[in-house]
MIDOSE-1310 file (N, C-alpha, C; in nm, 2 decimals, decimal comma, always signed):
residues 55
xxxx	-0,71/-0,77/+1,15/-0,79/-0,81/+1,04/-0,89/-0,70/+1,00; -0,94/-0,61/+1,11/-1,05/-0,52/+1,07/-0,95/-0,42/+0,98; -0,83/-0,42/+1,03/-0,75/-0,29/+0,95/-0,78/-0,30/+0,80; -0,72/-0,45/+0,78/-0,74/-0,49/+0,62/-0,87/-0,46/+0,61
xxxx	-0,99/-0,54/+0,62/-1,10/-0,50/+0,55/-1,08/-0,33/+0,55; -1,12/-0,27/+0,65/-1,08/-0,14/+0,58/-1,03/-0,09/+0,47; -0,90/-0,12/+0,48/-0,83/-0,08/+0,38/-0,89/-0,16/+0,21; -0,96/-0,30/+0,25/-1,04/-0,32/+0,13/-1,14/-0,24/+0,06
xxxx	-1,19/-0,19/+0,16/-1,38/-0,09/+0,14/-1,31/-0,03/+0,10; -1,22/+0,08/+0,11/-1,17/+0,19/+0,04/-1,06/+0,19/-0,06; -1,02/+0,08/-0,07/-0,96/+0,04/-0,21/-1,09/+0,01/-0,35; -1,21/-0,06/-0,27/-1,34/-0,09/-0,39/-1,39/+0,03/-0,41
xxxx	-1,40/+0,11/-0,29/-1,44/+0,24/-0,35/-1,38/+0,31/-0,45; -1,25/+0,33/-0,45/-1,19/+0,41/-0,52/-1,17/+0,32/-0,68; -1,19/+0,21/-0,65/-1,19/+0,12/-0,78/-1,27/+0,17/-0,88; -1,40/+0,16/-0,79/-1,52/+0,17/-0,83/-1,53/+0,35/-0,97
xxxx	-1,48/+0,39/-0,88/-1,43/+0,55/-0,95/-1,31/+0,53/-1,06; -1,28/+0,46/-1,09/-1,18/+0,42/-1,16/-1,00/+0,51/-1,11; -1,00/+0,50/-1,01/-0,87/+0,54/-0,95/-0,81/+0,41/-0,87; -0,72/+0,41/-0,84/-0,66/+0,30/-0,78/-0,59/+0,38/-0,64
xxxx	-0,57/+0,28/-0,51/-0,47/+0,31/-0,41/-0,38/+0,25/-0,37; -0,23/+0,33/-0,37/-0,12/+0,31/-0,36/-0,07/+0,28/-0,24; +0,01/+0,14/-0,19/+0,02/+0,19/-0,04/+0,18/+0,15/-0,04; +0,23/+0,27/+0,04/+0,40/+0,28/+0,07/+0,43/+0,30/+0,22
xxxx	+0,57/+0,24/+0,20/+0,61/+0,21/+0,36/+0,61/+0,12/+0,44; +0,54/+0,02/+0,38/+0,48/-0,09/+0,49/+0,61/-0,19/+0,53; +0,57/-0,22/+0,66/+0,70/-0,29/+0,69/+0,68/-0,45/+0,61; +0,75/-0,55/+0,62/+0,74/-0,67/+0,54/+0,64/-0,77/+0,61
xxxx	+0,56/-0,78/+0,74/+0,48/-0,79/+0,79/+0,35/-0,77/+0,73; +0,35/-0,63/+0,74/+0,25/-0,54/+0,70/+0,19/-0,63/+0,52; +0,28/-0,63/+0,42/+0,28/-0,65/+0,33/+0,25/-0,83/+0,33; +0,30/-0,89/+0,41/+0,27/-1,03/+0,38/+0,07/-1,03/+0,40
xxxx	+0,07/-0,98/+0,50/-0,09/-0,93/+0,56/-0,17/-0,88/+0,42; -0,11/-0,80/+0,41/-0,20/-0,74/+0,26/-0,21/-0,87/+0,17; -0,10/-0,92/+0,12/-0,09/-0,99/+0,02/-0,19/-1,07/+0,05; -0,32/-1,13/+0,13/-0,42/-1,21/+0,09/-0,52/-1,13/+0,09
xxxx	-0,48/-0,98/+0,06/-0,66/-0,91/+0,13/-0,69/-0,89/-0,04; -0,83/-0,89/-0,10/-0,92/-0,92/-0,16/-0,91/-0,83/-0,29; -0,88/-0,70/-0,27/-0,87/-0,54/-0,33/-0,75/-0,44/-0,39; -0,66/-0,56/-0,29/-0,53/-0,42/-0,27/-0,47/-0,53/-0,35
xxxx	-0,40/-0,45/-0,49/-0,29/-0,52/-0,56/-0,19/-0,38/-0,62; -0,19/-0,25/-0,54/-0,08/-0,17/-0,56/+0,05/-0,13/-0,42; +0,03/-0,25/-0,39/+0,19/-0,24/-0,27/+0,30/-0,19/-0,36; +0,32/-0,09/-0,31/+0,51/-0,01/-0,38/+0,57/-0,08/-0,34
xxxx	+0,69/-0,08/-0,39/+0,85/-0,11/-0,30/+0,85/+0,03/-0,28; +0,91/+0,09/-0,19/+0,97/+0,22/-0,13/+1,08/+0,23/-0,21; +1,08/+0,41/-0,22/+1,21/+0,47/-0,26/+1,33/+0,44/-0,23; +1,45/+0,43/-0,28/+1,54/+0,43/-0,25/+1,59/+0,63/-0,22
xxxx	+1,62/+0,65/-0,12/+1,62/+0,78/-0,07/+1,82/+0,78/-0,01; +1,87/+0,89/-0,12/+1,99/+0,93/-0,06/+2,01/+1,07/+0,01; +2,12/+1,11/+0,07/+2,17/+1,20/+0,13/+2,24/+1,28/+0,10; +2,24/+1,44/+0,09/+2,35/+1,50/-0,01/+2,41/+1,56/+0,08
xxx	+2,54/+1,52/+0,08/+2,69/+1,56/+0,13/+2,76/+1,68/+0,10; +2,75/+1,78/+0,17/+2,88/+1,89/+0,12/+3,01/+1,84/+0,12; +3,05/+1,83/+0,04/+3,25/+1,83/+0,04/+3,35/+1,96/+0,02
């Protein structure tokens, strides 16, 4: 729980500046966790990331 508030104080901060923070990667845990915290409403979905193949 301290993580989140954290991650809130520095989400109002940067509000406050009129910038927003983006958070990527998070496992679906992670994200359920966020989803009640107070500040943060820019959770990504993650890239879909391919691999290039010589043939």
């Amino acid at each position: 729980m301290s993580a989140i508030e954290a991650v809130n104080k520095i989400t109002e901060r940067y509000l406050k500046v009129g910038k927003k923070v983006h958070l990527r990667h998070l496992s679906k845990d992670c994200k359920n966790l966020l989803a009640n915290a107070d500040k943060i409403e820019n959770i990504m979905e993650d890239p879909t990331y391919k691999v290039a193949v010589d043939r």
